[in-house]
N, CA, C and O atoms as a GROMACS GRO file, in nm:
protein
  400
    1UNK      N    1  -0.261   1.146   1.237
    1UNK     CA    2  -0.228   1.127   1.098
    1UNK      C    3  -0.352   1.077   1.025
    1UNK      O    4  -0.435   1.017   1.094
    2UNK      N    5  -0.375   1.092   0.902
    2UNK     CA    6  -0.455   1.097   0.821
    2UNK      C    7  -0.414   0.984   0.702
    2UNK      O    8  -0.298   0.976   0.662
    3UNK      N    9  -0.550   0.877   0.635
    3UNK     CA   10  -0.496   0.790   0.547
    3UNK      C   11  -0.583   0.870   0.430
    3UNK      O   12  -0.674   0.950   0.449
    4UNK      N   13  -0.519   0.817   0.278
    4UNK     CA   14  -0.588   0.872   0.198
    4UNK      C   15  -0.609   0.769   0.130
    4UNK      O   16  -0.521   0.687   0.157
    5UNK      N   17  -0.725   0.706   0.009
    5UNK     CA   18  -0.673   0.598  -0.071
    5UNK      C   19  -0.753   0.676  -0.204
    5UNK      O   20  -0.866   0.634  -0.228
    6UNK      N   21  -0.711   0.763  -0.273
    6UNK     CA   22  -0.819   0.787  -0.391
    6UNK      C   23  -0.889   0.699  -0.483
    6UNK      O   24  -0.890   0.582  -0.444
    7UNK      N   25  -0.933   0.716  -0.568
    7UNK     CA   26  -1.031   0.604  -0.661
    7UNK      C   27  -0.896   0.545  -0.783
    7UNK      O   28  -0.862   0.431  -0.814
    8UNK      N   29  -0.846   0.680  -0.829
    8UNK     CA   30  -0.732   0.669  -0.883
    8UNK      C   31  -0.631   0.722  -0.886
    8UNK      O   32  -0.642   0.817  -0.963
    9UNK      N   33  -0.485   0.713  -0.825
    9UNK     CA   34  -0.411   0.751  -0.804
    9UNK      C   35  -0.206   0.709  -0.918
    9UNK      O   36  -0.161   0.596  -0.938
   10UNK      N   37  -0.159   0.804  -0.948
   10UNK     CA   38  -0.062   0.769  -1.023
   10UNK      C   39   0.061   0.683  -0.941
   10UNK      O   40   0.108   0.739  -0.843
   11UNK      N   41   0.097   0.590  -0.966
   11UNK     CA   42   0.222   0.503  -0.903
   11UNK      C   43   0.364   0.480  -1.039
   11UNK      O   44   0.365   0.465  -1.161
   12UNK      N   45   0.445   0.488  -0.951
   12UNK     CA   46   0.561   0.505  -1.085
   12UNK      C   47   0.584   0.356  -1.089
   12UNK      O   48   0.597   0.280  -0.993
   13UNK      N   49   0.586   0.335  -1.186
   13UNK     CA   50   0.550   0.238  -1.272
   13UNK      C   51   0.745   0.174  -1.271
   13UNK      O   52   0.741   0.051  -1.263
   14UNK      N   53   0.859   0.214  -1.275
   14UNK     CA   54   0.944   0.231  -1.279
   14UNK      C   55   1.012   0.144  -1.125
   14UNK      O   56   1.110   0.069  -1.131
   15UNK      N   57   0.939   0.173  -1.001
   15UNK     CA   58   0.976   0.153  -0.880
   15UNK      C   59   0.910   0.022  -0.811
   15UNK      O   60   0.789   0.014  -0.830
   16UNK      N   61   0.962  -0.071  -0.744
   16UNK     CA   62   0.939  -0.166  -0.676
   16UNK      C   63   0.791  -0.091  -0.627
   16UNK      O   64   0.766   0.030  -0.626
   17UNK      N   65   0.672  -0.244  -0.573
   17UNK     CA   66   0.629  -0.187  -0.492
   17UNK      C   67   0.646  -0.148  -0.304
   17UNK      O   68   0.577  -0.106  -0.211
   18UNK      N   69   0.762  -0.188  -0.327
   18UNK     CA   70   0.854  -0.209  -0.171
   18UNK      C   71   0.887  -0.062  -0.144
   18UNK      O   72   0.860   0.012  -0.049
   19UNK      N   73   0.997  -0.031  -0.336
   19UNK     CA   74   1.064   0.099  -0.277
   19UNK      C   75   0.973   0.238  -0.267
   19UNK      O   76   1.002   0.346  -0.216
   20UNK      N   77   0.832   0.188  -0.345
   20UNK     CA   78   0.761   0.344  -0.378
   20UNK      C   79   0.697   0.303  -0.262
   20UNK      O   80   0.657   0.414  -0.226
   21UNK      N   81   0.639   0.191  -0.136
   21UNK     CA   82   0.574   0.190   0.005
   21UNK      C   83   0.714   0.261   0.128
   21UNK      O   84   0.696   0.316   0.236
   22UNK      N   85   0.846   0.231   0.058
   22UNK     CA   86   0.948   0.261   0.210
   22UNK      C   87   0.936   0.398   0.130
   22UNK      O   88   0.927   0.479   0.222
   23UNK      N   89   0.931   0.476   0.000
   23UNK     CA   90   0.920   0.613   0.011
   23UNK      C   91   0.795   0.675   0.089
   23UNK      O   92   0.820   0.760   0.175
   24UNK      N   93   0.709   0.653   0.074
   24UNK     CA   94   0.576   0.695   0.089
   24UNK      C   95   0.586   0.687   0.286
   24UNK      O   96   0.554   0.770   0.371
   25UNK      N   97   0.633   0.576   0.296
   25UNK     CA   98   0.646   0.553   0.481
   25UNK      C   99   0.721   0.713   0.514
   25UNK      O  100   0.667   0.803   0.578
   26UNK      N  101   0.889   0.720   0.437
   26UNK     CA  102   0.935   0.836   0.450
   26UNK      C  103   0.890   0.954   0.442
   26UNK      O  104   0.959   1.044   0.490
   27UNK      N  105   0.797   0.975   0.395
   27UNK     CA  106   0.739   1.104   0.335
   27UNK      C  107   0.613   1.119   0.448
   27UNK      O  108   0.529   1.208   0.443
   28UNK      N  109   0.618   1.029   0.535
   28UNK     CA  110   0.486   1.019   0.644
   28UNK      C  111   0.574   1.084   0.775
   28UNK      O  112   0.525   1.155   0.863
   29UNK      N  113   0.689   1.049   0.767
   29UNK     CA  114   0.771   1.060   0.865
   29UNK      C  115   0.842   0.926   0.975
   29UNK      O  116   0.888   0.909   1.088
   30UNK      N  117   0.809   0.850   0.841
   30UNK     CA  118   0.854   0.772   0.932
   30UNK      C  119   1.026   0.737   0.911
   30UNK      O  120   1.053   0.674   0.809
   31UNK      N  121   1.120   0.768   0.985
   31UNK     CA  122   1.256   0.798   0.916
   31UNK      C  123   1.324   0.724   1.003
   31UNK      O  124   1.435   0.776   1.019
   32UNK      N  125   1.312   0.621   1.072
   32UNK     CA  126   1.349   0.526   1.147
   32UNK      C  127   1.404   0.390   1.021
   32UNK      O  128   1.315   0.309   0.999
   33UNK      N  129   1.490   0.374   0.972
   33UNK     CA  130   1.485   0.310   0.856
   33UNK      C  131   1.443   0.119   0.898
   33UNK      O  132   1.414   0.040   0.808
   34UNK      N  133   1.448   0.084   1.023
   34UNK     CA  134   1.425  -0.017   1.059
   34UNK      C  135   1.270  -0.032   1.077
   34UNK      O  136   1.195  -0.114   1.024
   35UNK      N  137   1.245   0.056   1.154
   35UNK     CA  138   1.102   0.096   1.159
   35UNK      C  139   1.027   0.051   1.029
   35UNK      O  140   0.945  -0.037   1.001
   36UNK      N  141   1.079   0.132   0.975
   36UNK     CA  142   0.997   0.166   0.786
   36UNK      C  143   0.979   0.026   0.754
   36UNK      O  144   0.862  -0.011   0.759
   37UNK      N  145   1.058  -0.054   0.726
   37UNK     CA  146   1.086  -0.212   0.679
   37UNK      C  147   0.998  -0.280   0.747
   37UNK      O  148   0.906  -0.340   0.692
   38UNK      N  149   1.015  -0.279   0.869
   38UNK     CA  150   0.910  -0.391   0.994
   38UNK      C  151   0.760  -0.318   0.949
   38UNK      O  152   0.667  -0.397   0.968
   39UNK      N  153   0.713  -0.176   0.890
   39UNK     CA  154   0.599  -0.161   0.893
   39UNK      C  155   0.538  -0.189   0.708
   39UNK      O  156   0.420  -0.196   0.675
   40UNK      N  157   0.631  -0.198   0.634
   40UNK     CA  158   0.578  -0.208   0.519
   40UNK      C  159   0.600  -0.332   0.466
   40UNK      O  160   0.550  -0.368   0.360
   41UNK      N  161   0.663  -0.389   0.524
   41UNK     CA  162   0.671  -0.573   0.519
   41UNK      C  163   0.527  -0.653   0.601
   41UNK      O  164   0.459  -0.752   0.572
   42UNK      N  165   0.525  -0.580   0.684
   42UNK     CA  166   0.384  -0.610   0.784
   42UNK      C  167   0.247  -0.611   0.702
   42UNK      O  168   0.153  -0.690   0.702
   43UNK      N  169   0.277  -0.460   0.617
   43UNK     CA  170   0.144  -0.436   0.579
   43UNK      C  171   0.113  -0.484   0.462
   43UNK      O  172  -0.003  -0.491   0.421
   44UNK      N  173   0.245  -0.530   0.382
   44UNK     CA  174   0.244  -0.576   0.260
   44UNK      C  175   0.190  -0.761   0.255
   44UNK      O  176   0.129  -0.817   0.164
   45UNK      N  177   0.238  -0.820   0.383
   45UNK     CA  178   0.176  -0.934   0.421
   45UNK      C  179   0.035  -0.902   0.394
   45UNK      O  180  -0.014  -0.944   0.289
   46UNK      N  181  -0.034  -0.834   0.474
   46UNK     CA  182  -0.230  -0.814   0.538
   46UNK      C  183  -0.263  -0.790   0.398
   46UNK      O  184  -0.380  -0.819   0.372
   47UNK      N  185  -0.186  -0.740   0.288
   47UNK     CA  186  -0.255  -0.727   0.185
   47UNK      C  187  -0.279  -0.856   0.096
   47UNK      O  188  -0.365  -0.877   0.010
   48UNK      N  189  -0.162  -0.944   0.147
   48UNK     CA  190  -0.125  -1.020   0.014
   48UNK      C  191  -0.054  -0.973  -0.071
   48UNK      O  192  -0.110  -0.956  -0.179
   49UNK      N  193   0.077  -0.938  -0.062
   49UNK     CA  194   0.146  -0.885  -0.177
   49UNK      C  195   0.289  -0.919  -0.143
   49UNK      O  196   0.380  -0.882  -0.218
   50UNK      N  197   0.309  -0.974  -0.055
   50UNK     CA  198   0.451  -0.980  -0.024
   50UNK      C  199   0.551  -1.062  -0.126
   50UNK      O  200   0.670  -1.030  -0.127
   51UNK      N  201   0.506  -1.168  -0.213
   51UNK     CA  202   0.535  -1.192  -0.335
   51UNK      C  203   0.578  -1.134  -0.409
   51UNK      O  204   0.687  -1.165  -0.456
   52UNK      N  205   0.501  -1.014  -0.455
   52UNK     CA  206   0.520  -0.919  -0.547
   52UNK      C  207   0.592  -0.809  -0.523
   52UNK      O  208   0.628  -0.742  -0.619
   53UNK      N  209   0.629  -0.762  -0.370
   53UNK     CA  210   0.686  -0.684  -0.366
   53UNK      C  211   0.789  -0.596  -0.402
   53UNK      O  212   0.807  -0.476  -0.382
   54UNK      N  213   0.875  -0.711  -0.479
   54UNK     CA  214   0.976  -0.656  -0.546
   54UNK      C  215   0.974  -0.626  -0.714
   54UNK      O  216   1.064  -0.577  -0.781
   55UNK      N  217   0.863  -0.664  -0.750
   55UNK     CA  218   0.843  -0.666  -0.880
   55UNK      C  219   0.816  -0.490  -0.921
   55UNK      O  220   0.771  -0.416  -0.833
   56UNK      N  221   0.847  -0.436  -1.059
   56UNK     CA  222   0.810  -0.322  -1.100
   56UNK      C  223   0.651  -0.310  -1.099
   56UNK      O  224   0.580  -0.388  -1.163
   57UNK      N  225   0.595  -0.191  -1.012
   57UNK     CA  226   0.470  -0.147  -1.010
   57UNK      C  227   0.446  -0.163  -1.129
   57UNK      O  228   0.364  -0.255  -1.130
   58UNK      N  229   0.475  -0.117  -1.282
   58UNK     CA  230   0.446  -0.128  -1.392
   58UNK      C  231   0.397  -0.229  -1.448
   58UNK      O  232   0.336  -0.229  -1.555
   59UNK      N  233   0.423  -0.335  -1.371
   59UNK     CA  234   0.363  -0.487  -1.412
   59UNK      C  235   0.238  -0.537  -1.336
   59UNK      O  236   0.203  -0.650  -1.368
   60UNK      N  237   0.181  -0.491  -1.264
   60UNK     CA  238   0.059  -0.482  -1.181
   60UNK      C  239  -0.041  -0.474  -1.252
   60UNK      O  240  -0.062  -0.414  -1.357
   61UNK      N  241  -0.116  -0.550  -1.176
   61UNK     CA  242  -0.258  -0.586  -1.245
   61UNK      C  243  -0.319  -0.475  -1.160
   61UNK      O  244  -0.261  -0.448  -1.054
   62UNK      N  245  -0.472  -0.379  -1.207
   62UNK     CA  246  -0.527  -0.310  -1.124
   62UNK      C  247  -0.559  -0.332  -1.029
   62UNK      O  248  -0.589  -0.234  -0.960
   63UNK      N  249  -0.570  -0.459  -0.970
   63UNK     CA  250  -0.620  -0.501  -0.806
   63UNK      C  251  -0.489  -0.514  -0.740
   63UNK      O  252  -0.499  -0.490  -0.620
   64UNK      N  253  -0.371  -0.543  -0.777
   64UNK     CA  254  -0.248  -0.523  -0.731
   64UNK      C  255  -0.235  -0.368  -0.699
   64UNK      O  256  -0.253  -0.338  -0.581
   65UNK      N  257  -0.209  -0.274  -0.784
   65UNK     CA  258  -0.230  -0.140  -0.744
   65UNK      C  259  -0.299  -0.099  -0.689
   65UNK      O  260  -0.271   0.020  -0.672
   66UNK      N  261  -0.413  -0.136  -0.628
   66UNK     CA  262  -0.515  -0.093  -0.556
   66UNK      C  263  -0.488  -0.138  -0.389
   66UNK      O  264  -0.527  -0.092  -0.282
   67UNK      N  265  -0.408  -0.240  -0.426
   67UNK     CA  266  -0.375  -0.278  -0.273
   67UNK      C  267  -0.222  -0.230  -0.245
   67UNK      O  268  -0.178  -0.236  -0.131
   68UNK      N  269  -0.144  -0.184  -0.350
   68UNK     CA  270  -0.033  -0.103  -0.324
   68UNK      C  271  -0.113   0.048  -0.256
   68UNK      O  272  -0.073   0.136  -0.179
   69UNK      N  273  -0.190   0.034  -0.298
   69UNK     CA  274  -0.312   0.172  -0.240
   69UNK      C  275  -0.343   0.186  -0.149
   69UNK      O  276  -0.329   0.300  -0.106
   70UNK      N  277  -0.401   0.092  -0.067
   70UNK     CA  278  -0.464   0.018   0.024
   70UNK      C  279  -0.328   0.036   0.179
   70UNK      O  280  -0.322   0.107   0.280
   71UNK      N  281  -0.241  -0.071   0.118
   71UNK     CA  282  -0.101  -0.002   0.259
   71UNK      C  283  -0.037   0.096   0.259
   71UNK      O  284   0.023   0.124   0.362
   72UNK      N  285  -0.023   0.200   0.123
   72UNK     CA  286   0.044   0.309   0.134
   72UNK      C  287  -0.098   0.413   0.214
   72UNK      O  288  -0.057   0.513   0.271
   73UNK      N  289  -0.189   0.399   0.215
   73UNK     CA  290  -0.289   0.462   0.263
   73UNK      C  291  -0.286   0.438   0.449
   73UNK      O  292  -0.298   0.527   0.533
   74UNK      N  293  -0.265   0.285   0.475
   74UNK     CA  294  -0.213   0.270   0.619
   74UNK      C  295  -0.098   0.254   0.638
   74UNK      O  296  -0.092   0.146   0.696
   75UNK      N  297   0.058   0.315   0.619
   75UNK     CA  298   0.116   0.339   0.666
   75UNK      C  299   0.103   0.463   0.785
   75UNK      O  300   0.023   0.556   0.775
   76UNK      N  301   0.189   0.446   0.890
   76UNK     CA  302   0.195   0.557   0.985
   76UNK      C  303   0.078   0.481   1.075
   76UNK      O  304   0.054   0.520   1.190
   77UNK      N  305   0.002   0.364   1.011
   77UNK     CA  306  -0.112   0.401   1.171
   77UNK      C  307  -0.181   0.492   1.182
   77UNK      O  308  -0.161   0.562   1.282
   78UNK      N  309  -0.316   0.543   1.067
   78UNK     CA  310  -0.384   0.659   1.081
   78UNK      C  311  -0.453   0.657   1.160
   78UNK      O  312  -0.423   0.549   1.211
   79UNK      N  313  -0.540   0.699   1.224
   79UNK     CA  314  -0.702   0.703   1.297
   79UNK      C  315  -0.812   0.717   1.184
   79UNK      O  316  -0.934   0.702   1.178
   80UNK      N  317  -0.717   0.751   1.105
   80UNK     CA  318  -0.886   0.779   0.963
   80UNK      C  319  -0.847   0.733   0.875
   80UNK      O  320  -0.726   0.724   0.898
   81UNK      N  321  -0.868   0.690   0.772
   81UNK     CA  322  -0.897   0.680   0.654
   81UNK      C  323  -0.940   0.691   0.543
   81UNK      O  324  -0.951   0.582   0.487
   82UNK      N  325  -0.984   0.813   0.459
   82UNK     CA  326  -1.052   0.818   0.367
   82UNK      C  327  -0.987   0.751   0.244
   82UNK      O  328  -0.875   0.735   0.195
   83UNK      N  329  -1.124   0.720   0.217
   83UNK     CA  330  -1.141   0.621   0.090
   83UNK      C  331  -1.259   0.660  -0.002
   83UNK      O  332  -1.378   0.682   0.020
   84UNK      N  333  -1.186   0.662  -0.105
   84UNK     CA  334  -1.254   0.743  -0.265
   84UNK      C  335  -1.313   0.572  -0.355
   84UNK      O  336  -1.242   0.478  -0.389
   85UNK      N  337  -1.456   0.589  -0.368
   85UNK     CA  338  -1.501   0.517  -0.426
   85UNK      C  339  -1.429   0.335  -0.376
   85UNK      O  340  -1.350   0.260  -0.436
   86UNK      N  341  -1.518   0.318  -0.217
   86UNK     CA  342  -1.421   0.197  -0.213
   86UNK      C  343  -1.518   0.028  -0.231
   86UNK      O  344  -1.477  -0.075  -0.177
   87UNK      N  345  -1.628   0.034  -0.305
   87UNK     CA  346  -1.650  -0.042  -0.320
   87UNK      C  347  -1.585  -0.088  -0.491
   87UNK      O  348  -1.584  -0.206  -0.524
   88UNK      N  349  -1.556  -0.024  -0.545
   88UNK     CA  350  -1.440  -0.022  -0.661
   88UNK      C  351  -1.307  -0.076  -0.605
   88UNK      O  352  -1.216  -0.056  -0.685
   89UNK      N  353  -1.267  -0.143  -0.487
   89UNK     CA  354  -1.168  -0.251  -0.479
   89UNK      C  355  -1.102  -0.346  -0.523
   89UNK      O  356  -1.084  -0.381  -0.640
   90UNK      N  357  -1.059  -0.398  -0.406
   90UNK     CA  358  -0.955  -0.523  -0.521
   90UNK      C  359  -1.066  -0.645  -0.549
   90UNK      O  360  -1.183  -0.622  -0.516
   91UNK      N  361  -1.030  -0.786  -0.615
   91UNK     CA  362  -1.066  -0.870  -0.615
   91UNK      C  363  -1.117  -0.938  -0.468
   91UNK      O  364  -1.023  -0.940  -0.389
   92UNK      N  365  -1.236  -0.991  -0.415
   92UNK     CA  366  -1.258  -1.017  -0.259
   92UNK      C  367  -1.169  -1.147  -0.253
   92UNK      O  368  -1.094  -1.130  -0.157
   93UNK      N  369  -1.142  -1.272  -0.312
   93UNK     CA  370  -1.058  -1.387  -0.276
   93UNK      C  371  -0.887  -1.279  -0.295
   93UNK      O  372  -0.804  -1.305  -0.208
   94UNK      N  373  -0.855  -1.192  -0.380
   94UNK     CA  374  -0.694  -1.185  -0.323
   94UNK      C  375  -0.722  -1.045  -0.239
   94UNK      O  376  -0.608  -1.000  -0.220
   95UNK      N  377  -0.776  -0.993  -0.205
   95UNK     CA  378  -0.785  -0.867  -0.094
   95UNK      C  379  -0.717  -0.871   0.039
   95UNK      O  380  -0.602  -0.903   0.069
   96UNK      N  381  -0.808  -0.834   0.106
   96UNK     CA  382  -0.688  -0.842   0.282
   96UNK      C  383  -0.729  -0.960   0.302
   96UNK      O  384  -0.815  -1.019   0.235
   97UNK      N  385  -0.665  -1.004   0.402
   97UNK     CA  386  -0.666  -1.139   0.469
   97UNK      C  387  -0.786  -1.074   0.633
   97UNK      O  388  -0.877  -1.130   0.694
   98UNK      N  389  -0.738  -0.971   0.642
   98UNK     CA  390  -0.837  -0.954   0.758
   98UNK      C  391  -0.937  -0.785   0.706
   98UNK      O  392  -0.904  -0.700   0.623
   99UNK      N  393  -1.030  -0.789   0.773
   99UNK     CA  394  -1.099  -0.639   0.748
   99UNK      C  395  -1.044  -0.574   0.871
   99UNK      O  396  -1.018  -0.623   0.981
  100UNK      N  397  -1.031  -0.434   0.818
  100UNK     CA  398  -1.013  -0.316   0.886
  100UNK      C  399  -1.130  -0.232   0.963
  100UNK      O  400  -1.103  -0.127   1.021
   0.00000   0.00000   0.00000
């Protein structure tokens, strides 16, 4: 499997960032619905966002979206990662807690 994170990418503005990460898990294949939860709760921790998770994407600051970016890009457990313009990141004090 393959990660993608573009420079800029559209997020519905409308949807948790929980429910548009358990879609995005689905759409990877991951259709284990227990599964999905244990991996986007996980990843939403490493980002720092688990706070926010339930809040409307629409209310996100750009470094928030960027790290909604950031775990929808590692869901599934890729081997790769491409990343579009990634020194254009989040803020370095709220970013990951660990490097990848």
């Amino acid at each position: 499997m393959l990660g993608y994170l573009p420079q800029e990418f559209g997020l519905y503005g409308n949807l948790s960032g929980y429910e548009y990460l358990d879609y995005v898990a689905l759409m990877k294949g991951i259709t284990n619905s227990r599964k999905r939860r244990e991996e986007v709760v996980s990843l939403l921790e490493q980002v720092n966002m688990t706070d926010k998770a339930k809040k409307r994407m629409g209310s996100y600051s750009g470094g928030m979206k960027q790290r909604i970016g950031i775990t929808q890009a590692m869901l599934g457990s890729p081997k790769l990662i491409i990343v579009d313009e990634p020194t254009a990141g989040p803020h370095k004090r709220k970013g990951r807690k660990e490097a990848t």
